[in-house]
N, C-alpha and C positions, 0 to 999 in steps of 0.2 A: 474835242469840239471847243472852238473859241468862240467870244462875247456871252453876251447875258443870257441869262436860260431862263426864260417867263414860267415852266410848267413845273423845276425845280429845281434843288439844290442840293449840292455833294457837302460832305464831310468826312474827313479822312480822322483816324486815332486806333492807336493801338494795333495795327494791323487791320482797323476796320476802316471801309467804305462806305460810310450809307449814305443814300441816295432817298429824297425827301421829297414826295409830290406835294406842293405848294398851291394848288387852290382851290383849297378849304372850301369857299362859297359856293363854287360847280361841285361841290361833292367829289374831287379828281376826278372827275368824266374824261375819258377818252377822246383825244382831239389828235390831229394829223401833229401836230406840234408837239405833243407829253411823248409818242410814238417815236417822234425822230430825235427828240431829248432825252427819253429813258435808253433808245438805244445808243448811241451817243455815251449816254454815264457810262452803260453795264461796257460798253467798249474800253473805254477809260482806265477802270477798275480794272480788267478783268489783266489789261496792259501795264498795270503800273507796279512794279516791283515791291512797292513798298506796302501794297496791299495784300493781305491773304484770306480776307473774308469778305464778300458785300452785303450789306443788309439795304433794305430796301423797308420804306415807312411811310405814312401820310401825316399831314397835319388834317383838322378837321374833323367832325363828326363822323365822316364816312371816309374808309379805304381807296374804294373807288366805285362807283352806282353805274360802271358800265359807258357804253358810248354815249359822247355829246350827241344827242338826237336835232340840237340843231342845223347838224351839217350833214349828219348821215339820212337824215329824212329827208333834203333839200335835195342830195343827191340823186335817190332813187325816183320823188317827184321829179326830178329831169327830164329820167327816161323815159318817161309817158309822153314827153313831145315830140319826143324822136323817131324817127318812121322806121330806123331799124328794131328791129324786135331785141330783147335781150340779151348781151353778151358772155355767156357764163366761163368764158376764158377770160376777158376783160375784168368782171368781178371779181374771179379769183386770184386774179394778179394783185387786186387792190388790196382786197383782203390778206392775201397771203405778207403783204408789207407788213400788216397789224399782228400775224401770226408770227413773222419771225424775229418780229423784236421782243416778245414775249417770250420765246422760244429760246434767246440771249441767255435768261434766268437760267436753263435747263443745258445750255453748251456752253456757259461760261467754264474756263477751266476750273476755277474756284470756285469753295460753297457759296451759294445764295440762300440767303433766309429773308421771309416778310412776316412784319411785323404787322399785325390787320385787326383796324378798329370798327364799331362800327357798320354801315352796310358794305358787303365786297360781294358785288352782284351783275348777272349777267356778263357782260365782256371782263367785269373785273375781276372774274374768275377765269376767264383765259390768259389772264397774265398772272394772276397770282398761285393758278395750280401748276406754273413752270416754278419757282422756286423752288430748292431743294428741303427745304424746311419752313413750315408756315405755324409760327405761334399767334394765338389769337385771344382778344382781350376777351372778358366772358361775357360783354353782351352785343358782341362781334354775331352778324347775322350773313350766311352765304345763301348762293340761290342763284338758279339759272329761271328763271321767269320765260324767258323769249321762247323755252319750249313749247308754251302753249300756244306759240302762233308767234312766228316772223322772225326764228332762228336756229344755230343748233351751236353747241360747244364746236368752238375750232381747233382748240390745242387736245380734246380729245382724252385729256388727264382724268378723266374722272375715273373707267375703268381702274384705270394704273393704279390708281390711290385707292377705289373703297371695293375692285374687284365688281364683274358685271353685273351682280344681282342689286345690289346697294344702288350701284351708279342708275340702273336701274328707274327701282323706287323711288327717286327722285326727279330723273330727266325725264320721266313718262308721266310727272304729275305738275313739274315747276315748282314742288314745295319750297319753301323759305327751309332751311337749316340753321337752327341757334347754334353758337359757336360751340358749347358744351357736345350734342351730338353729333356735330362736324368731327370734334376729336373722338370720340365715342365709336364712331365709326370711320376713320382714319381719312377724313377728309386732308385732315389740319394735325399737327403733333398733340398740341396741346392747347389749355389756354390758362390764361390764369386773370388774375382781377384786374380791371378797365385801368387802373392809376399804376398798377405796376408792369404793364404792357414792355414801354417804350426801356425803363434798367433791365428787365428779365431777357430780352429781345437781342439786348445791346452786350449783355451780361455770356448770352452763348455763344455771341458771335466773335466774343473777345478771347472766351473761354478756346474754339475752338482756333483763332489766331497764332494761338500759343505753339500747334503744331509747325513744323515745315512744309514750307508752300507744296516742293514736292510729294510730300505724303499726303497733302490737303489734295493734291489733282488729282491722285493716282486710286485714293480709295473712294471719290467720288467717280470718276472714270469706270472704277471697277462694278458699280453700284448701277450705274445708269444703262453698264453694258443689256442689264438684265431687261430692261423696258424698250430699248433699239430693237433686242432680238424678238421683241413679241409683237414688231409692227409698227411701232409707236410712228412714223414717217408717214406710213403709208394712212393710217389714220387720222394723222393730222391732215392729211390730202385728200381727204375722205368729209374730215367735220368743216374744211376750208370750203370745199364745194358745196355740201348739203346745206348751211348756210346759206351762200347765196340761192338755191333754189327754194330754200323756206322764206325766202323776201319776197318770192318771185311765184309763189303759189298763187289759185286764187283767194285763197286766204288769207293770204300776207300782204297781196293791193287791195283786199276789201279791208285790213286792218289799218294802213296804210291812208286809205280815203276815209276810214272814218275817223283817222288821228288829225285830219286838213278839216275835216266837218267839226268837229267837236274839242280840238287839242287833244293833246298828246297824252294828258294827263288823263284828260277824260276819261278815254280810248285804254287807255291800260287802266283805270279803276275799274272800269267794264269787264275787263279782262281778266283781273284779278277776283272781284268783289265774291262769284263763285268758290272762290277757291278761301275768300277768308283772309290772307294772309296781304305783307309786304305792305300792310300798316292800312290794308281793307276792309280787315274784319278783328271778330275776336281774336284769333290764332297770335294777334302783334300784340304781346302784353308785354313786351321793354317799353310800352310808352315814349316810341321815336313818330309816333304819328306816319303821315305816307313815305314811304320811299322815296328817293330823291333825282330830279329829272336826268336821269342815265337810261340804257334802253329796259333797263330792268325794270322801270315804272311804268 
């Protein structure tokens, strides 16, 4: 990809590529542009000889707080003027653009690892449970929130990673997950302390640079065969759809109209406050106050 890249930046050393979401102040929210610029990098890297490892990282408080709700709410209020009823092959195509660049992490020939500060929530957990390795700083918070109304995981990883009962007790409640029990229950590898994130991150990706490229493709190859054979495709084509029909519930345009009544914020504090969490209630004791405008809030 040539010219400038607004949503982030590359740096190449030592065999590593990392690729840096760059706006901090959106919290990296998910926009049509980070989408066609992250895939774009993971292409880059995945082509460029001189690399054998990608890491991926954010600047900023948060990893990524999920889609810009700017544009994706703008969107769906469209369709309400429209005399045709809803398109759920149209949806899914759109969608599916957002899935398979996350999906890059997961088919690039080479390891991917993320580095995750901070909140990595809702949609920014469909891009970040495709990399093949996810270390996390310890007061790194995950969480799919949109389950309780106006979505569903697209990439489908959660199974994969904490196995169905785990995945479970979470996608049937929305809970928040501190970065500790994310590893604890194999959301995440590991985590370790907030300031030593970004050397420990950079420190395995260098570490594992040191192999040959082709032992690097061929024992992750061997590794990923195991999650193909168990459906992972057809699942992903499965959480792609059921998504759009959790926008499209009537639960999802009453949540919907009352986010145009009341903001968006509101609307998902209402959402949340039940439940406590995602910086609603007691449950948020890191002291990050509410979550950050991505569809997770």
């Amino acid at each position: 990809m040539t010219g400038e890249r607004r949503t982030l930046r590359t740096e190449t050393a030592e065999g590593v590529r990392t690729i840096v979401l760059t706006r901090p102040a959106e919290y990296n929210t998910i926009t049509p542009e980070l989408r066609d610029e992250l895939g774009a990098a993971i292409d880059e890297a995945d082509a460029d000889p001189a690399v054998r490892v990608i890491l991926l990282r954010a600047e900023g408080p948060a990893f990524c707080a999920g889609y810009g709700l700017d544009w994706s709410t703008a969107a769906q209020a469209e369709e309400e003027g429209r005399e045709r009823a809803w398109d759920s092959v149209a949806d899914l195509r759109m969608m599916s653009r957002f899935v398979d660049t996350y999906l890059k992490l997961w088919y690039a020939s080479k390891p991917t690892i993320a580095a995750v500060q901070g909140w990595c929530i809702a949609g920014g957990t469909d891009m970040v449970l495709c990399a093949d390795l996810i270390v996390a700083g310890e007061s790194a918070v995950f969480g799919y929130p949109p389950a309780r109304v106006w979505g569903t995981p697209t990439t489908a990883m959660w199974v994969y990673r904490m196995g169905p009962e785990r995945a479970k007790r979470y996608l049937l409640t929305g809970d928040e997950i501190p970065a500790p029990e994310a590893a604890r229950i194999g959301l995440v590898l590991e985590t370790v302390p907030d300031g030593e994130l970004e050397a420990h991150a950079t420190g395995l990706a260098r570490r594992m640079a040191r192999l040959p490229t082709n032992q690097l493709v061929m024992l992750k190859l061997l590794c990923n065969q195991t999650v193909e054979h168990m459906g992972m495709q057809t699942n992903k084509l499965l959480g792609t759809l059921f998504d759009g029909v959790a926008r499209h519930t009537q639960e999802g345009l009453d949540f919907v109209a009352r986010a145009r009544e009341v903001g968006f914020r509101q609307a998902v504090r209402e959402r949340d406050e039940p439940f406590g969490d995602y910086g609603s209630g007691p449950r948020s004791r890191r002291g990050r106050g509410e979550a950050p405008g991505g569809d997770g809030v």
